[in-house]
mmCIF entry with sequence, helices, sheets and N, C-alpha, C, O atoms, coordinates in Angstrom:
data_MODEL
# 
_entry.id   MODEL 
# 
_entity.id                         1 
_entity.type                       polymer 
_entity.pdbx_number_of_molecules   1 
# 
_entity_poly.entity_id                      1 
_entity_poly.type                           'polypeptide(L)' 
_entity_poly.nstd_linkage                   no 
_entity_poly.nstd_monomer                   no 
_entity_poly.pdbx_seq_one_letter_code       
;(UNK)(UNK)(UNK)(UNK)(UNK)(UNK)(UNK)(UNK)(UNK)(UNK)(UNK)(UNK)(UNK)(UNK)(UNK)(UNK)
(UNK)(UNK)(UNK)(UNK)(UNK)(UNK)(UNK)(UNK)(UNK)(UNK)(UNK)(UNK)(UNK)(UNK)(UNK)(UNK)
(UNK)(UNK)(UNK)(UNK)(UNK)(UNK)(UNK)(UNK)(UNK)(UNK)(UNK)(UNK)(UNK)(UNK)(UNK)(UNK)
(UNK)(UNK)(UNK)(UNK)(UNK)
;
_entity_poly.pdbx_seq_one_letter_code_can   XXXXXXXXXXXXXXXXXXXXXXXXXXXXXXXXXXXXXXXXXXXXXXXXXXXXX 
_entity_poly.pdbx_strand_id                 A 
# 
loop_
_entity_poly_seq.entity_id 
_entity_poly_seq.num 
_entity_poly_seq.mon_id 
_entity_poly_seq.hetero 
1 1  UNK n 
1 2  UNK n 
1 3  UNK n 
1 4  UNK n 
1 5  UNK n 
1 6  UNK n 
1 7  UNK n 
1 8  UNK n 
1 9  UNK n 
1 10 UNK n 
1 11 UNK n 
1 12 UNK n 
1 13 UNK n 
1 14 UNK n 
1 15 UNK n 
1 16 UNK n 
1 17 UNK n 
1 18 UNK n 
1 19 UNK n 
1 20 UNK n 
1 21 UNK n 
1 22 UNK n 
1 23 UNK n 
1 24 UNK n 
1 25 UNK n 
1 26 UNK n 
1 27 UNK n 
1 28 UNK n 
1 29 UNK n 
1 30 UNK n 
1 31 UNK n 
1 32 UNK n 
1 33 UNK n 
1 34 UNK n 
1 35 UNK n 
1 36 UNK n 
1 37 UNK n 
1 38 UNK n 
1 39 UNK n 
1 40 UNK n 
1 41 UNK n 
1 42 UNK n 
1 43 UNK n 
1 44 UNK n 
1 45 UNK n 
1 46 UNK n 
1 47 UNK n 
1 48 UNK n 
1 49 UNK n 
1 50 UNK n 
1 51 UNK n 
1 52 UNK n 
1 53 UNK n 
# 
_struct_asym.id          A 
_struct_asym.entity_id   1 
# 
loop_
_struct_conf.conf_type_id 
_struct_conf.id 
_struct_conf.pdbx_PDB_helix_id 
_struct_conf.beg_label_comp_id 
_struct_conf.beg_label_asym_id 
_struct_conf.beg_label_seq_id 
_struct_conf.pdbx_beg_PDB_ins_code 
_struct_conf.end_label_comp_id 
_struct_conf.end_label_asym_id 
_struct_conf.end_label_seq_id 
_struct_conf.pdbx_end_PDB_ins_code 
_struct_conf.beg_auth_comp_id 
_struct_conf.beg_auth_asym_id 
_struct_conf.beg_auth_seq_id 
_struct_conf.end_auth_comp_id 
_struct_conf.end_auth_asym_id 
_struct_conf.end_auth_seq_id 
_struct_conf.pdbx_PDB_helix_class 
_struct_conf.details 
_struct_conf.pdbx_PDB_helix_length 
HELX_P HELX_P1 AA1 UNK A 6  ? UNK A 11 ? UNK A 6  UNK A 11 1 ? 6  
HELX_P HELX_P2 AA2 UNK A 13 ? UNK A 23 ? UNK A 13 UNK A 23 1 ? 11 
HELX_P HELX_P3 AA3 UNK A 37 ? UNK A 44 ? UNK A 37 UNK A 44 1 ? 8  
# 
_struct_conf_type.id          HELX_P 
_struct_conf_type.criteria    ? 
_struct_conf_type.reference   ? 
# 
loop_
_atom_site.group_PDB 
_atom_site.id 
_atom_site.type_symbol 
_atom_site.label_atom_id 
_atom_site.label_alt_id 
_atom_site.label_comp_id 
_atom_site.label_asym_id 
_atom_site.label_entity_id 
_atom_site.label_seq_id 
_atom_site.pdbx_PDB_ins_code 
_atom_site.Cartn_x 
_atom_site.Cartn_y 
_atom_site.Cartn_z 
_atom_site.occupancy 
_atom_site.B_iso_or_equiv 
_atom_site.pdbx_formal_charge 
_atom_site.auth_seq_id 
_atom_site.auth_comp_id 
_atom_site.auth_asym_id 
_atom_site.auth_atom_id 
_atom_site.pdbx_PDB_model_num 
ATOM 1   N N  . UNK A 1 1  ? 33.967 -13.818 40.643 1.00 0.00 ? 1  UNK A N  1 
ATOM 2   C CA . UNK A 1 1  ? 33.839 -14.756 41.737 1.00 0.00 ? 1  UNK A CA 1 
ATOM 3   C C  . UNK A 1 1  ? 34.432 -14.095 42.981 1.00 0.00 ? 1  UNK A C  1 
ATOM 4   O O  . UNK A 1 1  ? 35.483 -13.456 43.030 1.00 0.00 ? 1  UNK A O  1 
ATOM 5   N N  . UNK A 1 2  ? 33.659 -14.333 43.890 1.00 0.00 ? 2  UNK A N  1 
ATOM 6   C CA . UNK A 1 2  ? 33.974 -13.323 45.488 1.00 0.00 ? 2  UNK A CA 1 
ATOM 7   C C  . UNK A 1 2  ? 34.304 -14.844 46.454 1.00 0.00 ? 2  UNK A C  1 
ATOM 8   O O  . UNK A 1 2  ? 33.496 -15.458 47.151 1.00 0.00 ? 2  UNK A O  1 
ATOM 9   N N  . UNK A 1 3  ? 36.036 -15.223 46.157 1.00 0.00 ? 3  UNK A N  1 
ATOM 10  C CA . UNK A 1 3  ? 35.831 -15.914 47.330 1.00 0.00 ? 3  UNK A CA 1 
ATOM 11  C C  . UNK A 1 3  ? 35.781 -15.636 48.747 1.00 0.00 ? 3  UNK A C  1 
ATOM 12  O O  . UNK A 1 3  ? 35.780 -16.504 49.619 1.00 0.00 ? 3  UNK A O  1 
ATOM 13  N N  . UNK A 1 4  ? 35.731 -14.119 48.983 1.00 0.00 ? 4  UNK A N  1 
ATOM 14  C CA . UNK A 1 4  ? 35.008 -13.800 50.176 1.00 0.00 ? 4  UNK A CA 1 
ATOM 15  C C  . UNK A 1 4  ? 34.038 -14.129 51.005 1.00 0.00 ? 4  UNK A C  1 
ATOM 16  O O  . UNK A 1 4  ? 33.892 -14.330 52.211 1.00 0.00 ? 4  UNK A O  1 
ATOM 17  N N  . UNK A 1 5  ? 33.308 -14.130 49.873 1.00 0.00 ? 5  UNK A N  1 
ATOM 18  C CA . UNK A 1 5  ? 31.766 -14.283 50.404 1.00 0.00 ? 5  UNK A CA 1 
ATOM 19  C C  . UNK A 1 5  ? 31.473 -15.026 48.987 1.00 0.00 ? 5  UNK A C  1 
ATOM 20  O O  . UNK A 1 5  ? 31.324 -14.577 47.851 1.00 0.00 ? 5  UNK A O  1 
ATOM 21  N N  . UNK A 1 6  ? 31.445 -16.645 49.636 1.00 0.00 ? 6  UNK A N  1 
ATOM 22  C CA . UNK A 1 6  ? 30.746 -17.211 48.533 1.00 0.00 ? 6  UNK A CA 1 
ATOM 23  C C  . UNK A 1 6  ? 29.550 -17.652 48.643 1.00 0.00 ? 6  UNK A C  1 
ATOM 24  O O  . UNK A 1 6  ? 29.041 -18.519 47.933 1.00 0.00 ? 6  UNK A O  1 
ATOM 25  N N  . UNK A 1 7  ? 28.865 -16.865 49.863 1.00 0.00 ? 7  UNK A N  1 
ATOM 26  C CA . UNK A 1 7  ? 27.306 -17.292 49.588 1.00 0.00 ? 7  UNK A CA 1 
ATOM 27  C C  . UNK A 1 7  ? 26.944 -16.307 48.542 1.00 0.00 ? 7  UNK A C  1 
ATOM 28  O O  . UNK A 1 7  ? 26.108 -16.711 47.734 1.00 0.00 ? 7  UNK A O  1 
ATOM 29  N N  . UNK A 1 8  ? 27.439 -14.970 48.364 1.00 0.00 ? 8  UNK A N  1 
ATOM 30  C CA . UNK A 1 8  ? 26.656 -13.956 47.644 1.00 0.00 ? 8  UNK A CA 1 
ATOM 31  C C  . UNK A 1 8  ? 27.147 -14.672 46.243 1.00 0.00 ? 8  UNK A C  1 
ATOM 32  O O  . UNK A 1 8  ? 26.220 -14.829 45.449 1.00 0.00 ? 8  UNK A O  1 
ATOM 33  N N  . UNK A 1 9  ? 28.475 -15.150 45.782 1.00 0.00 ? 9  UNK A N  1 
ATOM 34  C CA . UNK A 1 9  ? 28.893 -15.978 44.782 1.00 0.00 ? 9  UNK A CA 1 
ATOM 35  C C  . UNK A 1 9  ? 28.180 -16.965 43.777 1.00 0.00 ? 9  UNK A C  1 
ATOM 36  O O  . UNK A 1 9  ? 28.223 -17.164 42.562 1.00 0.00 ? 9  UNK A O  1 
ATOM 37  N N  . UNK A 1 10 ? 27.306 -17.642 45.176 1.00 0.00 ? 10 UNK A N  1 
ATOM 38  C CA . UNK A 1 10 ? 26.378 -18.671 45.203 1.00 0.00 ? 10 UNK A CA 1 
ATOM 39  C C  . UNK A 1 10 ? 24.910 -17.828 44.330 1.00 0.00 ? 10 UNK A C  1 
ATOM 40  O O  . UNK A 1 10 ? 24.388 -17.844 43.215 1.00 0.00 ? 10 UNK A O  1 
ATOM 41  N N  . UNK A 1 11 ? 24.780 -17.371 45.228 1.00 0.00 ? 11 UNK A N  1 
ATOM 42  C CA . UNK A 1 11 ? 23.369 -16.409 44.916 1.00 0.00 ? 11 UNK A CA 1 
ATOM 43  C C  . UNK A 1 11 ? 23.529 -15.581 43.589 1.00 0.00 ? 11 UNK A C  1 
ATOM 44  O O  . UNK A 1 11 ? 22.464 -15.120 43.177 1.00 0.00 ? 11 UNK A O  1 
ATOM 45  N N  . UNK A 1 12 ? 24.465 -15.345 42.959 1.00 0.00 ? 12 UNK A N  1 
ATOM 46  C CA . UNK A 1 12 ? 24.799 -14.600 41.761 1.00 0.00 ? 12 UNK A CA 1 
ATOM 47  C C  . UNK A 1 12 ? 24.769 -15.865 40.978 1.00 0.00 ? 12 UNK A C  1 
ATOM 48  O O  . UNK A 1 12 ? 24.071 -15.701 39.978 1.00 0.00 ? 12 UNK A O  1 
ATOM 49  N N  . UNK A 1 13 ? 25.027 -16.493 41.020 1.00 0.00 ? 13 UNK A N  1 
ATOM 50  C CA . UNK A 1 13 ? 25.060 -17.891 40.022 1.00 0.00 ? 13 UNK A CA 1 
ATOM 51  C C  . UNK A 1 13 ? 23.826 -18.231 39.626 1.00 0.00 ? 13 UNK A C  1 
ATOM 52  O O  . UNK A 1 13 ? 23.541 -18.288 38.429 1.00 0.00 ? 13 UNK A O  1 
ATOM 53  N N  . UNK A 1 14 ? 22.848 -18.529 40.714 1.00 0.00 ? 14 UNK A N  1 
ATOM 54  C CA . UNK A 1 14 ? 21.575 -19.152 40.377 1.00 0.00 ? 14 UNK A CA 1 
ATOM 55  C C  . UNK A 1 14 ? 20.679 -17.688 40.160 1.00 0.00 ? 14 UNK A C  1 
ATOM 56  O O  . UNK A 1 14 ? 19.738 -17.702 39.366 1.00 0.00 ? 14 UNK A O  1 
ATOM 57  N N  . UNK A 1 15 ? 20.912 -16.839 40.666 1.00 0.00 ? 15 UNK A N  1 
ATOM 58  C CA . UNK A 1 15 ? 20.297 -16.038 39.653 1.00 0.00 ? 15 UNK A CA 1 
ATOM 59  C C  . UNK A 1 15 ? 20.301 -15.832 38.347 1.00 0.00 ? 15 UNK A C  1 
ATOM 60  O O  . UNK A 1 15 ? 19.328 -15.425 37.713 1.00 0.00 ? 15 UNK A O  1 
ATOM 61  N N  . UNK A 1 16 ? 21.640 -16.164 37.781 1.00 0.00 ? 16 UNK A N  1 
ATOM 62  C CA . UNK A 1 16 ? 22.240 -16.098 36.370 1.00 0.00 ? 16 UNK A CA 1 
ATOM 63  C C  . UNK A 1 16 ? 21.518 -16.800 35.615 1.00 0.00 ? 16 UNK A C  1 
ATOM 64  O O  . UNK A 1 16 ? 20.966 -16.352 34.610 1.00 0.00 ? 16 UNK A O  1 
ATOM 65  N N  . UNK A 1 17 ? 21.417 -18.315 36.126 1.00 0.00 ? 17 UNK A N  1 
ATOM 66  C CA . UNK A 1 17 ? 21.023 -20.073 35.747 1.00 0.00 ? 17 UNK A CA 1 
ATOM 67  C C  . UNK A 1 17 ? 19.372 -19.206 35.984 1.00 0.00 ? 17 UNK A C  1 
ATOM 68  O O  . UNK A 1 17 ? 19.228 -20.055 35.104 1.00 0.00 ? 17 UNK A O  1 
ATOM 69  N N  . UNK A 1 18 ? 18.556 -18.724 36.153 1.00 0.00 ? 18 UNK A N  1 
ATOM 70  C CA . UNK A 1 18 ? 16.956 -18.349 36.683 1.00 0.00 ? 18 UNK A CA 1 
ATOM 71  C C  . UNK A 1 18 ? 16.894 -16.905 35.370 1.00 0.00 ? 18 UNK A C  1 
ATOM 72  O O  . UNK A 1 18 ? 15.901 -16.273 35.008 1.00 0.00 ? 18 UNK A O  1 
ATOM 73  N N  . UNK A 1 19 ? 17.987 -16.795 35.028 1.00 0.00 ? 19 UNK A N  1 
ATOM 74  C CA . UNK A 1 19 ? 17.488 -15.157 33.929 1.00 0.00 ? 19 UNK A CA 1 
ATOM 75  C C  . UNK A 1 19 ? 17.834 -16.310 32.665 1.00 0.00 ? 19 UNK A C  1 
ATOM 76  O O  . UNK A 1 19 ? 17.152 -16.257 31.641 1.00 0.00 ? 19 UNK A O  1 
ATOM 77  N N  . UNK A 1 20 ? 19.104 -17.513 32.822 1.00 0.00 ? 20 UNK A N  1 
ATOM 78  C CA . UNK A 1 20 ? 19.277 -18.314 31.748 1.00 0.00 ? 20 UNK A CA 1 
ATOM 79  C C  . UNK A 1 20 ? 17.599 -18.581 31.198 1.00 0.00 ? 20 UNK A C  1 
ATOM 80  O O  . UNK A 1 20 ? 16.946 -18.183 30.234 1.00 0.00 ? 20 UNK A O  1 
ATOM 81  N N  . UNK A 1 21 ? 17.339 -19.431 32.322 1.00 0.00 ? 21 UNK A N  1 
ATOM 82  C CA . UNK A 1 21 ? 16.140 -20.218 32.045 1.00 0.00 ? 21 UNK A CA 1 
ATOM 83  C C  . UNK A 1 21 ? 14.904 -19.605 31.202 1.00 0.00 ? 21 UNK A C  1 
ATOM 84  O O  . UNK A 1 21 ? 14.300 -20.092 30.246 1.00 0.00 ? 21 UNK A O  1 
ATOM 85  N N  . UNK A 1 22 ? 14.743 -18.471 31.821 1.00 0.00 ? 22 UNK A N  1 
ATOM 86  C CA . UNK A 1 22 ? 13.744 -17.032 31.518 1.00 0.00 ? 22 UNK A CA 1 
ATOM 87  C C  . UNK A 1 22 ? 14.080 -16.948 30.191 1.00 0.00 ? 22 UNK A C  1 
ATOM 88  O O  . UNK A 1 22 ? 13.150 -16.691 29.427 1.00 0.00 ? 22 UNK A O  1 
ATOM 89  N N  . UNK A 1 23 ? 15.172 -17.101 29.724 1.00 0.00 ? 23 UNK A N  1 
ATOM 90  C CA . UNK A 1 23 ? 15.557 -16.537 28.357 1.00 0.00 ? 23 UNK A CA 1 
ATOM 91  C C  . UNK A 1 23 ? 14.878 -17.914 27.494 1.00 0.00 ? 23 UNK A C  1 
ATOM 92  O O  . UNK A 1 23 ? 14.026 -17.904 26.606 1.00 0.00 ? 23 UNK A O  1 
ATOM 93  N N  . UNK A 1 24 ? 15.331 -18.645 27.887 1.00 0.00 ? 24 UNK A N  1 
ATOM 94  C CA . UNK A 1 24 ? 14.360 -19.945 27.166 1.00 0.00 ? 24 UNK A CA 1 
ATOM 95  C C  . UNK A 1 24 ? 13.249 -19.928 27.250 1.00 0.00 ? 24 UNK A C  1 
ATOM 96  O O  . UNK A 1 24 ? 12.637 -20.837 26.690 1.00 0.00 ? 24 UNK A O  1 
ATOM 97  N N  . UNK A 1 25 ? 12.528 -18.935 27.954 1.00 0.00 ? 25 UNK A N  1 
ATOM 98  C CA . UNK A 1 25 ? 10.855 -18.938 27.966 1.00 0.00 ? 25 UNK A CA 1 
ATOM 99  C C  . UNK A 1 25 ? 10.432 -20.690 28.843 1.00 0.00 ? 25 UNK A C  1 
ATOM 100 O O  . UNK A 1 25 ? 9.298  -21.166 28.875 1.00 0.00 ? 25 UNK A O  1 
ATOM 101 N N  . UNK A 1 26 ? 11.633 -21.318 29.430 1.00 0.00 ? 26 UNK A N  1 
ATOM 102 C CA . UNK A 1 26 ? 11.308 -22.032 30.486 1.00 0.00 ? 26 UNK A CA 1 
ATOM 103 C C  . UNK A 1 26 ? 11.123 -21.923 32.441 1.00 0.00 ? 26 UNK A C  1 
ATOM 104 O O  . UNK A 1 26 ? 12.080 -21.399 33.011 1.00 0.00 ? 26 UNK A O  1 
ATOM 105 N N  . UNK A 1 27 ? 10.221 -22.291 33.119 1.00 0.00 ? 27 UNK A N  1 
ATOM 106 C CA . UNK A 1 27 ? 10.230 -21.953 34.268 1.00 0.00 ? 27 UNK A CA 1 
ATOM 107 C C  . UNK A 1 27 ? 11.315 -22.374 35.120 1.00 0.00 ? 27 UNK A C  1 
ATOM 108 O O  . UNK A 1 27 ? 11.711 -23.533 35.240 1.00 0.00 ? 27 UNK A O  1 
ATOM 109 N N  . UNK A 1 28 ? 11.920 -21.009 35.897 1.00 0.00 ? 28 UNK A N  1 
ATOM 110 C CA . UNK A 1 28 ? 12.863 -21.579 37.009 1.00 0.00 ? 28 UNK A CA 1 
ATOM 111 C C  . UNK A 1 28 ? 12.615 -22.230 37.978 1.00 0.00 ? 28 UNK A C  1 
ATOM 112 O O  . UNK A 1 28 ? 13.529 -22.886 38.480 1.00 0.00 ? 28 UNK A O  1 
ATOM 113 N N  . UNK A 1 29 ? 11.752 -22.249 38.355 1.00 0.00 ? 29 UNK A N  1 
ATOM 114 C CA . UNK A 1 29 ? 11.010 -23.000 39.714 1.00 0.00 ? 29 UNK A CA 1 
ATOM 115 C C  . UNK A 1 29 ? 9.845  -23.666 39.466 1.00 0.00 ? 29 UNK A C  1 
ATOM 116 O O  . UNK A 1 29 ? 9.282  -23.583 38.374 1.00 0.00 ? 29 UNK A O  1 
ATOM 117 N N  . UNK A 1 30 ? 9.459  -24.272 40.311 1.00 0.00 ? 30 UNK A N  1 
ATOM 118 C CA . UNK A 1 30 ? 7.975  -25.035 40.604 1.00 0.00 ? 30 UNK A CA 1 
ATOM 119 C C  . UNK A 1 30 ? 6.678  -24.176 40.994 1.00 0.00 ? 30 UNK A C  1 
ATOM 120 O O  . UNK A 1 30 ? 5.708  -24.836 41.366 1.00 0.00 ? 30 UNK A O  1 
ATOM 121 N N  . UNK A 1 31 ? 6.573  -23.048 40.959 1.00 0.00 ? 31 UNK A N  1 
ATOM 122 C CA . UNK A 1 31 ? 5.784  -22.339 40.904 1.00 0.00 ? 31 UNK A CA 1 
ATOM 123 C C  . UNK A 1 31 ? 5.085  -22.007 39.868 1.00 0.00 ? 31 UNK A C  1 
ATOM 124 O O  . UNK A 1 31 ? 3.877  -22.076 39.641 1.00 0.00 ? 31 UNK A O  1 
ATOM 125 N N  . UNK A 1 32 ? 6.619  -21.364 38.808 1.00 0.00 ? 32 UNK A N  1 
ATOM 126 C CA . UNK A 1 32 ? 5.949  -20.435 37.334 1.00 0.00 ? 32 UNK A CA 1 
ATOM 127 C C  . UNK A 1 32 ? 5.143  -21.297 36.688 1.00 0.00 ? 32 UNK A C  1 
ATOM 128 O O  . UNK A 1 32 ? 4.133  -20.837 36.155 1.00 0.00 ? 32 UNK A O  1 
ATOM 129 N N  . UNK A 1 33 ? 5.437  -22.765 36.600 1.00 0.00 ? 33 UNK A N  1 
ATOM 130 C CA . UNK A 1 33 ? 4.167  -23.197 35.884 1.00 0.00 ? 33 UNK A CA 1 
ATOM 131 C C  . UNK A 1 33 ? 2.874  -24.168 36.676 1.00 0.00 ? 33 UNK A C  1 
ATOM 132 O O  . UNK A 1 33 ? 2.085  -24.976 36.188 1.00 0.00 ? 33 UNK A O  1 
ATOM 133 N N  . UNK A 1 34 ? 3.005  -23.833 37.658 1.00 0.00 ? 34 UNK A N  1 
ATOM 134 C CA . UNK A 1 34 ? 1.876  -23.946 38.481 1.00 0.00 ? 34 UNK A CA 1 
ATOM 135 C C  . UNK A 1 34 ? 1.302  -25.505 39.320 1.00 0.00 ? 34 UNK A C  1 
ATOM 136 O O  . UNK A 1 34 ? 0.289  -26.054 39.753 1.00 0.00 ? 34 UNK A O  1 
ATOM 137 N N  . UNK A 1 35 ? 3.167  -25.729 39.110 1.00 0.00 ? 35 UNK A N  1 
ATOM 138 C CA . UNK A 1 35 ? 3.027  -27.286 40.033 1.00 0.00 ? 35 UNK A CA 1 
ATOM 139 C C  . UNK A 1 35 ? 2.906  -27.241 41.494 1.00 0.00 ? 35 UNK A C  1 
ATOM 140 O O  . UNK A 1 35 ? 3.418  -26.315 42.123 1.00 0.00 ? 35 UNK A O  1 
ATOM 141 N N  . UNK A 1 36 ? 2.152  -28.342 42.170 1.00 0.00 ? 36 UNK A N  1 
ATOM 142 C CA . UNK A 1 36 ? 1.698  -28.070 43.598 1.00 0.00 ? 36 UNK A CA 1 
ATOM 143 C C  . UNK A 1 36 ? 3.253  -29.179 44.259 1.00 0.00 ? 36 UNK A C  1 
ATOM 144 O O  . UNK A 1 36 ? 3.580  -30.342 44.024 1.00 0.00 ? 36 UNK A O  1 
ATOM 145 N N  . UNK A 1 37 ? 3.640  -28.481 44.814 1.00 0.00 ? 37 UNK A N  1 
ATOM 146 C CA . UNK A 1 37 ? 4.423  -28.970 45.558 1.00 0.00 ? 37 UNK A CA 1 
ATOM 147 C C  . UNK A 1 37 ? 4.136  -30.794 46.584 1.00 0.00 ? 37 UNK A C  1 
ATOM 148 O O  . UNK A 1 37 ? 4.607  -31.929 46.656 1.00 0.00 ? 37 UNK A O  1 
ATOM 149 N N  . UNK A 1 38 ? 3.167  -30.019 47.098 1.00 0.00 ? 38 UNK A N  1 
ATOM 150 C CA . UNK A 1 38 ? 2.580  -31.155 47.591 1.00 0.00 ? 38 UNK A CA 1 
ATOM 151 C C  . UNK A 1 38 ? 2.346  -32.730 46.916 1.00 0.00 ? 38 UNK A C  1 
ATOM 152 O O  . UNK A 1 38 ? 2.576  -33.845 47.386 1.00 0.00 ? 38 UNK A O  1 
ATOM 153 N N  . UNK A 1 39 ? 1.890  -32.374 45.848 1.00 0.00 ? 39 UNK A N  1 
ATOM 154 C CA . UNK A 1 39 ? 2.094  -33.639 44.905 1.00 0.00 ? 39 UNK A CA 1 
ATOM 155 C C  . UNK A 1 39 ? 2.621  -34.283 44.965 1.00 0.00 ? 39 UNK A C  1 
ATOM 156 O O  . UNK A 1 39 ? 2.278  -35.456 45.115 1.00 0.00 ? 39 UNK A O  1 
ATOM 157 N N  . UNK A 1 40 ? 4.242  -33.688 44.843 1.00 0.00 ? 40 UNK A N  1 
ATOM 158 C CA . UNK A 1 40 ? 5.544  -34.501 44.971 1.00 0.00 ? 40 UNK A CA 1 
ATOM 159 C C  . UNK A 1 40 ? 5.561  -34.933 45.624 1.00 0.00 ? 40 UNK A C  1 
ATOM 160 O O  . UNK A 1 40 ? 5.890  -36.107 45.455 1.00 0.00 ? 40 UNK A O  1 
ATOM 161 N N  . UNK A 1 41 ? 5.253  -34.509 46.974 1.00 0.00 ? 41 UNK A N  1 
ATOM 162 C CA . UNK A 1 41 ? 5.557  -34.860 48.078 1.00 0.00 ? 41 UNK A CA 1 
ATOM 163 C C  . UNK A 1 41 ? 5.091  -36.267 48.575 1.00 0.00 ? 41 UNK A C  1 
ATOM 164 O O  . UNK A 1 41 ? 5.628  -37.249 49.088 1.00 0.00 ? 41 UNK A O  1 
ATOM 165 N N  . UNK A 1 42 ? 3.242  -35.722 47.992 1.00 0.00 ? 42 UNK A N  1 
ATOM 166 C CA . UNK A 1 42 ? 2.211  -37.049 47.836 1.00 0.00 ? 42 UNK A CA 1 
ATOM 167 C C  . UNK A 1 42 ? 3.080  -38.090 47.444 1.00 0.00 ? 42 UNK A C  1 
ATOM 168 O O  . UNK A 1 42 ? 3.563  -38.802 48.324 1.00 0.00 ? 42 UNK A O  1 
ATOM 169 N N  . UNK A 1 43 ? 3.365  -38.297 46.196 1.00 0.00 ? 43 UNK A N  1 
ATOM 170 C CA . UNK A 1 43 ? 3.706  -38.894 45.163 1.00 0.00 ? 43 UNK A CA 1 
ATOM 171 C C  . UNK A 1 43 ? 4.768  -39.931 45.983 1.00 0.00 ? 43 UNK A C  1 
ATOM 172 O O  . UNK A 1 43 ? 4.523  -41.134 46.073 1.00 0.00 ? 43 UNK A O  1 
ATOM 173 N N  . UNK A 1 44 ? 5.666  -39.472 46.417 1.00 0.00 ? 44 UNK A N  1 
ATOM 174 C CA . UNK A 1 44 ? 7.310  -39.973 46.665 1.00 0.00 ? 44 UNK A CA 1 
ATOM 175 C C  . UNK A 1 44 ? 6.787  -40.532 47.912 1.00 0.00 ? 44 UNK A C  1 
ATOM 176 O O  . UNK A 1 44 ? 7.380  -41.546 48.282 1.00 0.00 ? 44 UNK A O  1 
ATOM 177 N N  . UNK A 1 45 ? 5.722  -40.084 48.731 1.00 0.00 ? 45 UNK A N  1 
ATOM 178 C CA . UNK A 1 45 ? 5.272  -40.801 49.945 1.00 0.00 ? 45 UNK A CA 1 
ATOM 179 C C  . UNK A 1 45 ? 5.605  -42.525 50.069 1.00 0.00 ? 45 UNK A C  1 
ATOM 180 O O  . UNK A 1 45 ? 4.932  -43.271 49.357 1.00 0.00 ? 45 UNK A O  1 
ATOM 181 N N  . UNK A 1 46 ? 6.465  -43.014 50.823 1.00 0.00 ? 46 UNK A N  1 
ATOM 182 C CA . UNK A 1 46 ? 6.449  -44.093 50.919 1.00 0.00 ? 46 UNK A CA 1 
ATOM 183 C C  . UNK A 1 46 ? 7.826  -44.837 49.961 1.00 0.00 ? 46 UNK A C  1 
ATOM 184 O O  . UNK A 1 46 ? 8.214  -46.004 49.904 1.00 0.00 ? 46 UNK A O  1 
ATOM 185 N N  . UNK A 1 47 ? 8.254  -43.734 49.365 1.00 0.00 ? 47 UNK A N  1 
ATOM 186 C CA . UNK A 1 47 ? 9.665  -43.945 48.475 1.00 0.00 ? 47 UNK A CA 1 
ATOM 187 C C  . UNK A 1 47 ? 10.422 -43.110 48.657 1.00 0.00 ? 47 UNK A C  1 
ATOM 188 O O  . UNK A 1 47 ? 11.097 -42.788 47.679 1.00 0.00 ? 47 UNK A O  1 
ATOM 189 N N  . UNK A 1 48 ? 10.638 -42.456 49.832 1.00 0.00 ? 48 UNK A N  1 
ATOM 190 C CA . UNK A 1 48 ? 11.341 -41.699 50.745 1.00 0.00 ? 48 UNK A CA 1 
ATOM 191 C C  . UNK A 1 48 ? 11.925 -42.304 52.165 1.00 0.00 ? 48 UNK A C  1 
ATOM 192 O O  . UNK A 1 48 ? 11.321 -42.847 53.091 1.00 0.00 ? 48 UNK A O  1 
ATOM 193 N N  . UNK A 1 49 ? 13.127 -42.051 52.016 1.00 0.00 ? 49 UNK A N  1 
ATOM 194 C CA . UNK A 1 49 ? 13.711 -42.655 53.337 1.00 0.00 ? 49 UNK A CA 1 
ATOM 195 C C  . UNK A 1 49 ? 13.779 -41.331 53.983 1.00 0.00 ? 49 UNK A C  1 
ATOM 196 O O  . UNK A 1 49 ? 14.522 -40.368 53.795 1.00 0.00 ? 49 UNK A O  1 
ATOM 197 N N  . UNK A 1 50 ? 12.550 -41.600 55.003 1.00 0.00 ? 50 UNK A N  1 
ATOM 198 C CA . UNK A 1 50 ? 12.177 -40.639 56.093 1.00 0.00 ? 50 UNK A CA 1 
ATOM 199 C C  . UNK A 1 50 ? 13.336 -39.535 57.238 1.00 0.00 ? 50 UNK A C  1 
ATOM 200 O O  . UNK A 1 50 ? 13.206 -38.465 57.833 1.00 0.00 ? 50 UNK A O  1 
ATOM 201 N N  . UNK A 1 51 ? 14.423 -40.559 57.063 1.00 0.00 ? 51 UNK A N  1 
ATOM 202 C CA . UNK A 1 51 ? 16.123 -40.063 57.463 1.00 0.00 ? 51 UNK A CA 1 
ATOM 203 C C  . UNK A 1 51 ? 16.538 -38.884 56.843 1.00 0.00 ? 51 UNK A C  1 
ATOM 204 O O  . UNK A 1 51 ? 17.070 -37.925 57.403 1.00 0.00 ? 51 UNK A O  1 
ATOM 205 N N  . UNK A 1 52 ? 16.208 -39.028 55.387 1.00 0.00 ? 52 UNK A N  1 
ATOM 206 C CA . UNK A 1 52 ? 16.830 -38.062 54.636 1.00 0.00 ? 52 UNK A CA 1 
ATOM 207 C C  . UNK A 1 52 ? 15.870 -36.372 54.493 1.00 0.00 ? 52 UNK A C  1 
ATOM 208 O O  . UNK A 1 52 ? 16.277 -35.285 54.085 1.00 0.00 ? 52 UNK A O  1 
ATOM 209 N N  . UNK A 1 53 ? 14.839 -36.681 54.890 1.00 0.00 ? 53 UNK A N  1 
ATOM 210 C CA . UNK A 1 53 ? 14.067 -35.495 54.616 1.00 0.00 ? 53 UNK A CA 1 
ATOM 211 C C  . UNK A 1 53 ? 14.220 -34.752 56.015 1.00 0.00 ? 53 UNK A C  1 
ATOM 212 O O  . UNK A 1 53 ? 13.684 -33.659 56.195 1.00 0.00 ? 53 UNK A O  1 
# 
């Protein structure tokens, strides 16, 4: 742990949690298995408090 620089701290972590995941043969992101972002977005339309986004 670099409390120096704990963005690079940061960034070493979720890389860790993204090789974890990999090892489970599960996707780290919303990409690897080929979800459209937008969807969500669709989706939550209207169950979003517009403030927060």
């Amino acid at each position: 742990m670099d409390f120096e620089h704990p963005k690079d701290t940061a960034l070493e972590g979720n890389n860790a949690f993204a090789a974890f995941l990999k090892s489970l043969g599960m996707p780290s992101n919303f990409d690897e298995p080929g979800a459209n972002m937008s969807r969500f977005l669709d989706a939550a339309d209207g169950h979003l408090d517009k403030s927060d986004v």
